[in-house]
N, CA, C and O atoms as CSV, one atom per row, in Angstrom:
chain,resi,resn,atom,element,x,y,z
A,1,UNK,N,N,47.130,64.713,-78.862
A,1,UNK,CA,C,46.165,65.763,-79.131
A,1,UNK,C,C,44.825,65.339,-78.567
A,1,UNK,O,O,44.399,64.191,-78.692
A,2,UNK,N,N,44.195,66.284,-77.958
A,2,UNK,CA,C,42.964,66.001,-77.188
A,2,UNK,C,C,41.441,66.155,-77.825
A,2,UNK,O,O,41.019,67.311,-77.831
A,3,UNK,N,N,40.670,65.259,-78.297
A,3,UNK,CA,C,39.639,65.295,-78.708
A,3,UNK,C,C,39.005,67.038,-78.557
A,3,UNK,O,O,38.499,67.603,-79.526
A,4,UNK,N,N,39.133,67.630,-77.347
A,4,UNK,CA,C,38.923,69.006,-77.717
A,4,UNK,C,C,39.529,69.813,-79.031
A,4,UNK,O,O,38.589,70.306,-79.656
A,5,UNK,N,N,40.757,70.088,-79.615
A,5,UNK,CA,C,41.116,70.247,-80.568
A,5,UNK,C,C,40.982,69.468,-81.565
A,5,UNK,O,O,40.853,68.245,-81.505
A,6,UNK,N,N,41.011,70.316,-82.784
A,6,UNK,CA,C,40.579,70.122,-83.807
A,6,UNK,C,C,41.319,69.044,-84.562
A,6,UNK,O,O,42.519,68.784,-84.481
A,7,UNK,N,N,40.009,68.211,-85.628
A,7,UNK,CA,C,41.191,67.303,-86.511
A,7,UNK,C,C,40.677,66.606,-87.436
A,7,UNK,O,O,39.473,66.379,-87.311
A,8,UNK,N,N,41.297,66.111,-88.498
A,8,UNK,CA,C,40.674,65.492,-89.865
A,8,UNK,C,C,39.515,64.844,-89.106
A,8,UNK,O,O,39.830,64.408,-87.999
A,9,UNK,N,N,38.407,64.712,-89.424
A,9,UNK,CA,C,37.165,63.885,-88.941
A,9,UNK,C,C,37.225,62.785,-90.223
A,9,UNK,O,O,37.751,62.999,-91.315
A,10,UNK,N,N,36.688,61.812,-89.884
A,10,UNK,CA,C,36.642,60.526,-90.368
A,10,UNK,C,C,35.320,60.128,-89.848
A,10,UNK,O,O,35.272,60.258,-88.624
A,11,UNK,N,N,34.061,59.616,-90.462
A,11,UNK,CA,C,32.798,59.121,-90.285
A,11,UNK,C,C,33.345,57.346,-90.563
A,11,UNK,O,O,34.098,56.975,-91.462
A,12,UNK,N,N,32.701,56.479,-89.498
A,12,UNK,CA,C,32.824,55.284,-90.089
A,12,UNK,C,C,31.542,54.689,-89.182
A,12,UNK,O,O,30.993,55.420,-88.357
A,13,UNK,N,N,31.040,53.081,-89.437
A,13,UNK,CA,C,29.997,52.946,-88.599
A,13,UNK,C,C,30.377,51.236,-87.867
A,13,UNK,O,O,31.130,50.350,-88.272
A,14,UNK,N,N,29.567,51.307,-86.776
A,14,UNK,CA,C,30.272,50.082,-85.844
A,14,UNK,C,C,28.950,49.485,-85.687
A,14,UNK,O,O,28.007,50.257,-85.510
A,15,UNK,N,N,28.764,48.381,-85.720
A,15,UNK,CA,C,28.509,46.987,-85.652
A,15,UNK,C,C,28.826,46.122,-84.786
A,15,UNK,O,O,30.016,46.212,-84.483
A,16,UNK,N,N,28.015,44.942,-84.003
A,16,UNK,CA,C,28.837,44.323,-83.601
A,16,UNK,C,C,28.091,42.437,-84.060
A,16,UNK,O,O,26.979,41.926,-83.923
A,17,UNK,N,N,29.607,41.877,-84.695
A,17,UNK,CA,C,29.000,40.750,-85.345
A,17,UNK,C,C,29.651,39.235,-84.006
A,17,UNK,O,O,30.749,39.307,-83.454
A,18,UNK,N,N,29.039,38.508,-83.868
A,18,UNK,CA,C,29.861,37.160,-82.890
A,18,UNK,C,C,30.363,37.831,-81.776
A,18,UNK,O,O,31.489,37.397,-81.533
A,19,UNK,N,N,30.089,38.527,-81.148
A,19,UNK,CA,C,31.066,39.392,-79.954
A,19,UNK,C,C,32.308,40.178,-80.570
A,19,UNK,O,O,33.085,40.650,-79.740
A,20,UNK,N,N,32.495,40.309,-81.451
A,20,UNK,CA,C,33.524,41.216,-82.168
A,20,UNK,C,C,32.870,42.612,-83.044
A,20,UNK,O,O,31.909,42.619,-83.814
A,21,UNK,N,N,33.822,43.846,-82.596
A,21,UNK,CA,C,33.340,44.484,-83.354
A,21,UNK,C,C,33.513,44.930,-84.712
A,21,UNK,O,O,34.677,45.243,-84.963
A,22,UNK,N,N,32.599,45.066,-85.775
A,22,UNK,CA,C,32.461,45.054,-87.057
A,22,UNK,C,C,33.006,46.767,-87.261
A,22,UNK,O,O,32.302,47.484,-86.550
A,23,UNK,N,N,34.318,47.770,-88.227
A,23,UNK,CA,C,34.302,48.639,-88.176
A,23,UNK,C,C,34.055,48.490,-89.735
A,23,UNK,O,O,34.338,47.364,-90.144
A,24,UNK,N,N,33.620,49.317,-90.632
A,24,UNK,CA,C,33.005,50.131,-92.041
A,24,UNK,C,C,33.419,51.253,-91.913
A,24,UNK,O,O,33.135,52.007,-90.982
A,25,UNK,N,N,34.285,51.539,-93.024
A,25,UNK,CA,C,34.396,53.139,-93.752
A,25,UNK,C,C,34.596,52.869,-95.306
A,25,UNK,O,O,34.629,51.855,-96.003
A,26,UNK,N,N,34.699,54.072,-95.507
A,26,UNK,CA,C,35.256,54.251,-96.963
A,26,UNK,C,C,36.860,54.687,-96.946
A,26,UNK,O,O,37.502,55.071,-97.923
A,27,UNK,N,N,37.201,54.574,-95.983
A,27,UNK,CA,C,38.927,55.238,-95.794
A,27,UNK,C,C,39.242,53.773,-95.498
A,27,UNK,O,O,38.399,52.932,-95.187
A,28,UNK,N,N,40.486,53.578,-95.625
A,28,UNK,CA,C,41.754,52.546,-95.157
A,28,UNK,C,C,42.603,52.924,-94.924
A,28,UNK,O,O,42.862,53.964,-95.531
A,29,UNK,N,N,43.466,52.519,-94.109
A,29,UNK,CA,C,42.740,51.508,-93.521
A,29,UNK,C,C,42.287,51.683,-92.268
A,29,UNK,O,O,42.720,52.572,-91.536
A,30,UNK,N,N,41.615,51.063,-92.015
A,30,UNK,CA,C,40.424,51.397,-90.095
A,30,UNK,C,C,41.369,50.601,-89.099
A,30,UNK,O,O,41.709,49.418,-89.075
A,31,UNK,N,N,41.618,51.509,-88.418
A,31,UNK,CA,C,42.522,51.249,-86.935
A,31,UNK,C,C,41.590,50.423,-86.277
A,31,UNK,O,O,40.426,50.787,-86.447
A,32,UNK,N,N,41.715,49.628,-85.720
A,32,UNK,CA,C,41.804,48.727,-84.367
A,32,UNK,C,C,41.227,49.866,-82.896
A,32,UNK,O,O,41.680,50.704,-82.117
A,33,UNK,N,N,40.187,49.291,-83.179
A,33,UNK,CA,C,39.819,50.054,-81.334
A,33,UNK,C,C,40.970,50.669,-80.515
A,33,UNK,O,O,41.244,51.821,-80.177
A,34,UNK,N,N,41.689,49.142,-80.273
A,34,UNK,CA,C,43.118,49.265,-78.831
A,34,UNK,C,C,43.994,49.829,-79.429
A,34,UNK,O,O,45.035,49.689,-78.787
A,35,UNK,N,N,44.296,50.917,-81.125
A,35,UNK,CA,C,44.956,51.589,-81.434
A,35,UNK,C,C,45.036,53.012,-80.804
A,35,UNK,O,O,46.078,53.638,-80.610
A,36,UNK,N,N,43.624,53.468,-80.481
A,36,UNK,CA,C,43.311,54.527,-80.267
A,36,UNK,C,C,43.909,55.111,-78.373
A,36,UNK,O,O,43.837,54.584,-77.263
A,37,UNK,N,N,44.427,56.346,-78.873
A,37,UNK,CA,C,44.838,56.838,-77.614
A,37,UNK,C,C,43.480,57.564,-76.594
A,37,UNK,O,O,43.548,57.784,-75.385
A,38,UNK,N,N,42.697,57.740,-77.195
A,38,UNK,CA,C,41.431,58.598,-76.325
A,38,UNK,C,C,40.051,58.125,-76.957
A,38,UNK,O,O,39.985,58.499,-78.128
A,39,UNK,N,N,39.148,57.556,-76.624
A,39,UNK,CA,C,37.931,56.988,-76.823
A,39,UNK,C,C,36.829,57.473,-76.461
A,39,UNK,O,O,36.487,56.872,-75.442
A,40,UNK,N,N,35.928,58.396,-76.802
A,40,UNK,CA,C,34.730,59.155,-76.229
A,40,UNK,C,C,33.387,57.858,-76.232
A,40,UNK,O,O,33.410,57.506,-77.412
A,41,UNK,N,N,32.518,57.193,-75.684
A,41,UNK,CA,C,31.468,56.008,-75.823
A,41,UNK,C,C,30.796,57.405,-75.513
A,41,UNK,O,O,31.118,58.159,-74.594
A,42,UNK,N,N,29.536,57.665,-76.703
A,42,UNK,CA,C,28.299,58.296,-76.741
A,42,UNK,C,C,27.410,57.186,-76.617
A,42,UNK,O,O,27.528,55.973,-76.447
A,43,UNK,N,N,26.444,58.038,-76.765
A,43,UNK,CA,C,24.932,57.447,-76.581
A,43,UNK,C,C,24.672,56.026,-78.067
A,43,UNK,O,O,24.217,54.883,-78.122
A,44,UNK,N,N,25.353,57.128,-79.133
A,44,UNK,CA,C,25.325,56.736,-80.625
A,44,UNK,C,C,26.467,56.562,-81.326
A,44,UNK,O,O,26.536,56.370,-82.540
A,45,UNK,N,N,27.704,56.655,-80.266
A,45,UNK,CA,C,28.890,56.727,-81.047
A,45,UNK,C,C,30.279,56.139,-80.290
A,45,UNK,O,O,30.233,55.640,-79.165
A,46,UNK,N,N,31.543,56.272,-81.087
A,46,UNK,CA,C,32.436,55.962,-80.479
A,46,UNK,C,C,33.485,57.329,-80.705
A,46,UNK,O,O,33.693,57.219,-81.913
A,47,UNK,N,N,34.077,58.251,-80.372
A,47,UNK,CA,C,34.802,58.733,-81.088
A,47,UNK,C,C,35.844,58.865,-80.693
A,47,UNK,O,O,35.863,59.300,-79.541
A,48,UNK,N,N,37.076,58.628,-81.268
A,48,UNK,CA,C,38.070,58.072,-81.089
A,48,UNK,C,C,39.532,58.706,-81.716
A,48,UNK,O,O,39.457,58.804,-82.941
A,49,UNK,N,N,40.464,59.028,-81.321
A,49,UNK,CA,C,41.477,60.320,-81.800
A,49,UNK,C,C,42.862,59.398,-81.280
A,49,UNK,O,O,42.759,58.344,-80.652
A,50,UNK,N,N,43.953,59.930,-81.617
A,50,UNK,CA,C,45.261,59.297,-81.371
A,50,UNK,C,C,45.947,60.772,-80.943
A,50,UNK,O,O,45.572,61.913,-81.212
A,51,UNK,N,N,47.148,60.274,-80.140
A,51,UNK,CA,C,47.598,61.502,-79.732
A,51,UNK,C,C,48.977,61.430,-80.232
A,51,UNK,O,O,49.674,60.612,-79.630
A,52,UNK,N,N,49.458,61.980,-81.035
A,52,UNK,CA,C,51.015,62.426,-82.131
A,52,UNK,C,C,51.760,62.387,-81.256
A,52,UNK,O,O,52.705,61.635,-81.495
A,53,UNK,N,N,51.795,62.934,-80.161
A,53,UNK,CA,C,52.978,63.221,-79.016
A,53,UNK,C,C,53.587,61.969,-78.717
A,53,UNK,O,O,54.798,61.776,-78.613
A,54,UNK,N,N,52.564,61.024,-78.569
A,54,UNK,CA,C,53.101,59.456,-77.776
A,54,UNK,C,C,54.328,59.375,-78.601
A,54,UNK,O,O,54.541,59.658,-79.780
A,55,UNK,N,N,55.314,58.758,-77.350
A,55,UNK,CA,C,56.277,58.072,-77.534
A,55,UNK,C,C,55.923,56.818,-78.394
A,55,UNK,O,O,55.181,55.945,-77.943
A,56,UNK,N,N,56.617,56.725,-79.983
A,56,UNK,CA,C,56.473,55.511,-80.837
A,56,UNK,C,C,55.112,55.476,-81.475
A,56,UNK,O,O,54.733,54.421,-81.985
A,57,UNK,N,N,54.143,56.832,-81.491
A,57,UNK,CA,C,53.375,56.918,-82.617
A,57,UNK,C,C,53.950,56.867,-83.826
A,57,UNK,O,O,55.078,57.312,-84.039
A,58,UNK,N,N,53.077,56.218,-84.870
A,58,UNK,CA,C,53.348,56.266,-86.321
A,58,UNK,C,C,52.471,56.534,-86.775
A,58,UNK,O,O,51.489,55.931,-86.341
A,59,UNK,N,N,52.300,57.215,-87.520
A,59,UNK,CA,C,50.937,57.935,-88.457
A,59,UNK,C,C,51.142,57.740,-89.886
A,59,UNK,O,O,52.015,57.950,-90.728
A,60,UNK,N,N,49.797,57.177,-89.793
A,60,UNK,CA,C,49.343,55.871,-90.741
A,60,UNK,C,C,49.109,56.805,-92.259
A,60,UNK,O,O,48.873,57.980,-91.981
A,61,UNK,N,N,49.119,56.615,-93.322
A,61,UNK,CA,C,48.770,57.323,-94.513
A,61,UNK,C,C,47.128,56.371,-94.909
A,61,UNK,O,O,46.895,55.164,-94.976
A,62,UNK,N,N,46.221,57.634,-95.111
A,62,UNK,CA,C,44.996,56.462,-94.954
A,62,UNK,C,C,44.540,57.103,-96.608
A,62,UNK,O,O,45.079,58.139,-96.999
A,63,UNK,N,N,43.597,56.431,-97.414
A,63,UNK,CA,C,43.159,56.316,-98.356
A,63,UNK,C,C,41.738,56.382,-98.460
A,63,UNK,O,O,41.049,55.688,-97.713
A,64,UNK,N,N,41.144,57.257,-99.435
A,64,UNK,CA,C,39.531,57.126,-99.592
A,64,UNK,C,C,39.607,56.387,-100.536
A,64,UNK,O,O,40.144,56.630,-101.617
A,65,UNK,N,N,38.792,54.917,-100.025
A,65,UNK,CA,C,38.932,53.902,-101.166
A,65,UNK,C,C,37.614,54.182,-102.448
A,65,UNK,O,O,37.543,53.352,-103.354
A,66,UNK,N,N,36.923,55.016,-102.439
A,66,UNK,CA,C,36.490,55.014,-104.030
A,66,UNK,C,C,36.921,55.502,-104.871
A,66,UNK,O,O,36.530,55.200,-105.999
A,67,UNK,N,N,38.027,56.581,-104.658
A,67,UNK,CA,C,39.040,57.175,-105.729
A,67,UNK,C,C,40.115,57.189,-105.393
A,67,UNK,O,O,40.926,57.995,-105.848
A,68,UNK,N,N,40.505,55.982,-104.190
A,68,UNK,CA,C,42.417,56.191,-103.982
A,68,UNK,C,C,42.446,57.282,-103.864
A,68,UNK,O,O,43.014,57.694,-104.875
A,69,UNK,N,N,42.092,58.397,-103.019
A,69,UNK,CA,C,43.093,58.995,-102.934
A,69,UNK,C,C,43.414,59.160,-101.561
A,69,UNK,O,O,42.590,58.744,-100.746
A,70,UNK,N,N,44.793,59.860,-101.025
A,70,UNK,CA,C,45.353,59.995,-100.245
A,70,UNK,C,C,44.520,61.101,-99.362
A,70,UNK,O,O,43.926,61.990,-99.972
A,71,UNK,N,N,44.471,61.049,-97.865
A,71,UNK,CA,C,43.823,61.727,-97.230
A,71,UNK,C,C,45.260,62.943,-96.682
A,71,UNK,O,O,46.404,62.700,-96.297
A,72,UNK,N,N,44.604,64.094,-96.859
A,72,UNK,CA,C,45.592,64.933,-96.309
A,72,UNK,C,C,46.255,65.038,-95.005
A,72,UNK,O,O,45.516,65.117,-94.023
A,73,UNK,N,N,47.515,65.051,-94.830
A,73,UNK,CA,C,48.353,64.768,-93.805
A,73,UNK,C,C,48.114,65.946,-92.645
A,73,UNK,O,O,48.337,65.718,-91.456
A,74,UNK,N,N,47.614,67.287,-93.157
A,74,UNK,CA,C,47.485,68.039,-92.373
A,74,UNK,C,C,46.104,69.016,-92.377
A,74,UNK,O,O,45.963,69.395,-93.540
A,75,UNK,N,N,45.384,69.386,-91.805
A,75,UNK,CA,C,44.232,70.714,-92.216
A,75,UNK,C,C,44.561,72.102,-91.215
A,75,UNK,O,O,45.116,72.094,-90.116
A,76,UNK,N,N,44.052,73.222,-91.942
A,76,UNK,CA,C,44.243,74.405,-90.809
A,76,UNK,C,C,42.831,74.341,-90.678
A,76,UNK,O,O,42.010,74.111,-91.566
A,77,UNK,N,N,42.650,74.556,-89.554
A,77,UNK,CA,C,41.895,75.043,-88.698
A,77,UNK,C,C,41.553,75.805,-87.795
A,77,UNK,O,O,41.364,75.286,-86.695
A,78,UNK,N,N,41.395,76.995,-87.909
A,78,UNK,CA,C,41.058,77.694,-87.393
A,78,UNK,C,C,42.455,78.660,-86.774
A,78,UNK,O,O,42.679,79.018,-85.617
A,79,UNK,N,N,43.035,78.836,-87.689
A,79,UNK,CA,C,44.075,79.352,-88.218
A,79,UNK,C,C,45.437,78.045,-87.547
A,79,UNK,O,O,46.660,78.039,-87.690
A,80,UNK,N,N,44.631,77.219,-86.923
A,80,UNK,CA,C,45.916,76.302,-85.905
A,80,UNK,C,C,46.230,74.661,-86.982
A,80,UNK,O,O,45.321,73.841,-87.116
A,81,UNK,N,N,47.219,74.514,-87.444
A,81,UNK,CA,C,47.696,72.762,-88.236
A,81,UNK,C,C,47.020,71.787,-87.256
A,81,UNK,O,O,47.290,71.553,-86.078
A,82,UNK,N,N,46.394,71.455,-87.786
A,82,UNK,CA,C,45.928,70.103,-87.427
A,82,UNK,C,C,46.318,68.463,-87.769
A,82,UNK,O,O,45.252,68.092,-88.259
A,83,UNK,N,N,47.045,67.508,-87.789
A,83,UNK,CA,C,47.924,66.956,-87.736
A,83,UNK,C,C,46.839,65.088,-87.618
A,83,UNK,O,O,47.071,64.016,-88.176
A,84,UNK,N,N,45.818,65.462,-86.734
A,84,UNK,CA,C,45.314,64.132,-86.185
A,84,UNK,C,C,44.187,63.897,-87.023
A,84,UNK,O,O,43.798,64.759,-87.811
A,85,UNK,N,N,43.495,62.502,-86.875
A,85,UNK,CA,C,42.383,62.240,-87.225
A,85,UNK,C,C,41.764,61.973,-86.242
A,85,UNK,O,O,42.263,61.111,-85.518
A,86,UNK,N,N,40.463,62.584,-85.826
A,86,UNK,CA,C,39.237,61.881,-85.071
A,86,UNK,C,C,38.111,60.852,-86.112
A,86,UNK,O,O,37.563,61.071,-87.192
A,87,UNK,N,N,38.113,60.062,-85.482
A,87,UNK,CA,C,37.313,58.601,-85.961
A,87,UNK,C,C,35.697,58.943,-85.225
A,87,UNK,O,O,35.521,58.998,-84.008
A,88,UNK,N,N,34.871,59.099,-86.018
A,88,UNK,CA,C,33.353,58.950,-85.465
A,88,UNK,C,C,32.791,57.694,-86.249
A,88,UNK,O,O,32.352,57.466,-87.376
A,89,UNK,N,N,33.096,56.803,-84.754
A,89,UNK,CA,C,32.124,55.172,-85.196
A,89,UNK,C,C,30.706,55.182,-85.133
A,89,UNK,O,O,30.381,54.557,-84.124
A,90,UNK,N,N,29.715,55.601,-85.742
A,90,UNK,CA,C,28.519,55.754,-85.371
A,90,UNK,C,C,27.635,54.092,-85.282
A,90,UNK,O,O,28.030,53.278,-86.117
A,91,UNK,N,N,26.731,53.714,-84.516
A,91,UNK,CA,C,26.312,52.806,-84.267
A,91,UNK,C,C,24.596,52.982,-83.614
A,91,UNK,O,O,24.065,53.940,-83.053
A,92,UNK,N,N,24.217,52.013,-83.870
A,92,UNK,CA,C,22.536,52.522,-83.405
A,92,UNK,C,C,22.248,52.328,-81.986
A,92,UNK,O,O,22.396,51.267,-81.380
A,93,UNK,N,N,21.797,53.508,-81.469
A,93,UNK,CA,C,21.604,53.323,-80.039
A,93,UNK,C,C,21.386,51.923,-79.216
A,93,UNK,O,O,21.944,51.573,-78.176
A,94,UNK,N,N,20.269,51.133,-80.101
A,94,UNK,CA,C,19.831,49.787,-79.260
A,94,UNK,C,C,21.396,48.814,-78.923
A,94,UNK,O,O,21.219,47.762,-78.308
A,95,UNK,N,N,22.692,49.133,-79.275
A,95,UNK,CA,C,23.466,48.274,-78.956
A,95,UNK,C,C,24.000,48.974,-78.065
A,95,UNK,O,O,24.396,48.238,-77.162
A,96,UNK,N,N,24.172,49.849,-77.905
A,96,UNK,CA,C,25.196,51.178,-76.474
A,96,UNK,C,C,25.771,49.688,-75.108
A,96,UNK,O,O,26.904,49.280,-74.853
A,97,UNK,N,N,24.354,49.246,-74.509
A,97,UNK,CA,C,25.238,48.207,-73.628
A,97,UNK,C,C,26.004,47.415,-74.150
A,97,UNK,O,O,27.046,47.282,-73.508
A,98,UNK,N,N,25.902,46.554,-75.465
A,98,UNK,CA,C,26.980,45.978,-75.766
A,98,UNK,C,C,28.146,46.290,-76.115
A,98,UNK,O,O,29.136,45.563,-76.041
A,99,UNK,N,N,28.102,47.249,-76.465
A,99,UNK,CA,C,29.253,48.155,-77.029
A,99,UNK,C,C,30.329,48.574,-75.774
A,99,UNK,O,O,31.551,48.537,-75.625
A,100,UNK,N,N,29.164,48.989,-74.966
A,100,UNK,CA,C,30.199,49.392,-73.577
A,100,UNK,C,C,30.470,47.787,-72.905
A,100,UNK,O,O,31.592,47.543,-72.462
A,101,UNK,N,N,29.471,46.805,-72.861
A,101,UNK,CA,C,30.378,45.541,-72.451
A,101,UNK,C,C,31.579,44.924,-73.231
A,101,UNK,O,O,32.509,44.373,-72.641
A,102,UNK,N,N,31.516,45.038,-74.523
A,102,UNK,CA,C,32.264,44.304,-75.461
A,102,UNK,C,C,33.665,45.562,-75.127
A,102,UNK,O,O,34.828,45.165,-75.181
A,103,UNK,N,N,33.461,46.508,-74.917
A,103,UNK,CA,C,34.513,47.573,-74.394
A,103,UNK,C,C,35.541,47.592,-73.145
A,103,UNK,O,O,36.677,48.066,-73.141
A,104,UNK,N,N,34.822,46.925,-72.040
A,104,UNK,CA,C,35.305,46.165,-71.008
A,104,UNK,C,C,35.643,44.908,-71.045
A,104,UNK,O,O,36.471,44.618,-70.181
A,105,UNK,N,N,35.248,43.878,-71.857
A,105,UNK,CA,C,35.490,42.648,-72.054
A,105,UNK,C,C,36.942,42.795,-72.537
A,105,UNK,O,O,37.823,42.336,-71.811
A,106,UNK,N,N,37.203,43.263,-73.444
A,106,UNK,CA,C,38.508,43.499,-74.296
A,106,UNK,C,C,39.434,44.756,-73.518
A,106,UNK,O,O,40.373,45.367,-74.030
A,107,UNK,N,N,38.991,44.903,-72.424
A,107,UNK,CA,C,39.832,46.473,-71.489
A,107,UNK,C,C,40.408,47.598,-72.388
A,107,UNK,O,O,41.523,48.118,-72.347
A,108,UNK,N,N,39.289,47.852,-73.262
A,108,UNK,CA,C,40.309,49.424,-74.122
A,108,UNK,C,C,39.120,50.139,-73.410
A,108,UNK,O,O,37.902,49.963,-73.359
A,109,UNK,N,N,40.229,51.236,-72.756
A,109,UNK,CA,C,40.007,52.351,-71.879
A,109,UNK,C,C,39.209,53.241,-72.637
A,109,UNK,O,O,39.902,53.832,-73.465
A,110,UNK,N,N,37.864,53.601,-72.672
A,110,UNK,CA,C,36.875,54.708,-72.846
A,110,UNK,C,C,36.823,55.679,-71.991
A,110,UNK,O,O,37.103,55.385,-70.829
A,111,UNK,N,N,36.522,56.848,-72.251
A,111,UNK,CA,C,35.608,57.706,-71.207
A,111,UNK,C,C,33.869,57.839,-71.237
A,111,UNK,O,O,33.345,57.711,-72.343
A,112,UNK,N,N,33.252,58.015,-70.410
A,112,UNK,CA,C,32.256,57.952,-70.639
A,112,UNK,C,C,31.295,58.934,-69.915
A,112,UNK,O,O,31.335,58.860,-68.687
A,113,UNK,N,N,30.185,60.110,-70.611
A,113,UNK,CA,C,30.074,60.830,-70.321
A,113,UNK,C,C,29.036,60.817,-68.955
A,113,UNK,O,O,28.141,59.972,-68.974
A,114,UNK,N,N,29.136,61.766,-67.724
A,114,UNK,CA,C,27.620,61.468,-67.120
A,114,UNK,C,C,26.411,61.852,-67.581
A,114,UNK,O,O,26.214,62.265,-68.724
A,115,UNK,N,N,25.489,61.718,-66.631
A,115,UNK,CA,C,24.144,62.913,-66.968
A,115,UNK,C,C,24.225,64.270,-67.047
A,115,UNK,O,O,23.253,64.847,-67.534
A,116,UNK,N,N,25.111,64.882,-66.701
A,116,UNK,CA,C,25.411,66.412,-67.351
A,116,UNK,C,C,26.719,66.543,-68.583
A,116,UNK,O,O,27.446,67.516,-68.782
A,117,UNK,N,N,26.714,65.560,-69.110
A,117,UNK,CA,C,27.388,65.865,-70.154
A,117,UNK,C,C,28.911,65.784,-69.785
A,117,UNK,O,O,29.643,65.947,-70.760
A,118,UNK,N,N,29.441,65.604,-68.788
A,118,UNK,CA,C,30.460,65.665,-68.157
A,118,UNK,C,C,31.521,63.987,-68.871
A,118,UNK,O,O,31.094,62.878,-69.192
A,119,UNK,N,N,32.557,64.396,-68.869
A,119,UNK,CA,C,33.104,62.920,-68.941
A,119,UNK,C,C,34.083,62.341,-67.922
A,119,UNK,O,O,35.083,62.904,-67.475
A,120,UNK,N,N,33.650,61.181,-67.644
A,120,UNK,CA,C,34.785,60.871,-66.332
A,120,UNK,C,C,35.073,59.470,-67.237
A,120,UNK,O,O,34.500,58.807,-68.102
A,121,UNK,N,N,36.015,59.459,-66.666
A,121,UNK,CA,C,37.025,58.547,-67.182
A,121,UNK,C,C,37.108,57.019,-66.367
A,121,UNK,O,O,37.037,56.709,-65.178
A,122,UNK,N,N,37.279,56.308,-67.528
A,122,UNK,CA,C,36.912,54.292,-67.181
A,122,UNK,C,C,38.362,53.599,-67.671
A,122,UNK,O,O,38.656,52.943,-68.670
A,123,UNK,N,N,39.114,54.040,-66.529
A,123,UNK,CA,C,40.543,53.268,-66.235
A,123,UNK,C,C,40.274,51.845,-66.028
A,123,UNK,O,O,39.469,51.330,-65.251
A,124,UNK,N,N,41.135,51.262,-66.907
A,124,UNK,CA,C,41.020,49.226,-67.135
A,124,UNK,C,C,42.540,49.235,-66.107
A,124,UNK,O,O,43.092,48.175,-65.812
């Protein structure tokens, strides 16, 4: 499923501690960067979606850890099932180069947008 369509949103925030990156949410559990099938690098963000179709996806049952509870497996939207979660890693602008080096250092494939908003894509 393509970051254009719709999907559970998930807020979490990124950090980066020793050259590794630090992920924070209130859901569990937080996927692994190199889990993610499609990676948007903003200015301020990471956002990040899995695609159901892949051959040997497993979809994870995730938890809001201040009241356990179970996050719903599916939402409608806009009259269409929505099935995925998009991950928004938010992070403070002053790190963006590290983020995009520490992104290449470790080769998980981002896209990254140009000056018109456009996104072209950063094949490892």
């Amino acid at each position: 499923m393509s970051l254009a369509e719709s999907g559970i949103e998930i807020e979490a925030t990124l950090t980066i501690v020793n050259n590794e990156f630090v992920l924070d949410c209130d859901i569990a559990p937080i996927p692994d960067l190199i889990e993610f099938h499609e990676i948007n690098l903003q200015p301020s963000s990471l956002i990040c979606s899995f695609d159901c179709t892949t051959d040997g996806f497993v979809k994870k049952k995730y938890n809001h850890t201040a009241n356990n509870t179970t996050l719903p497996a599916m939402v409608s939207c806009a009259g269409q099932w929505a099935e995925d979660y998009i991950w928004y890693f938010d992070f403070d602008e002053s790190i963006f180069d590290q983020v995009k080096t520490l992104l290449d250092e470790k080769s998980i494939t981002y896209q990254l947008p140009n000056d018109l908003g456009m996104i072209l894509v950063k094949m490892t």
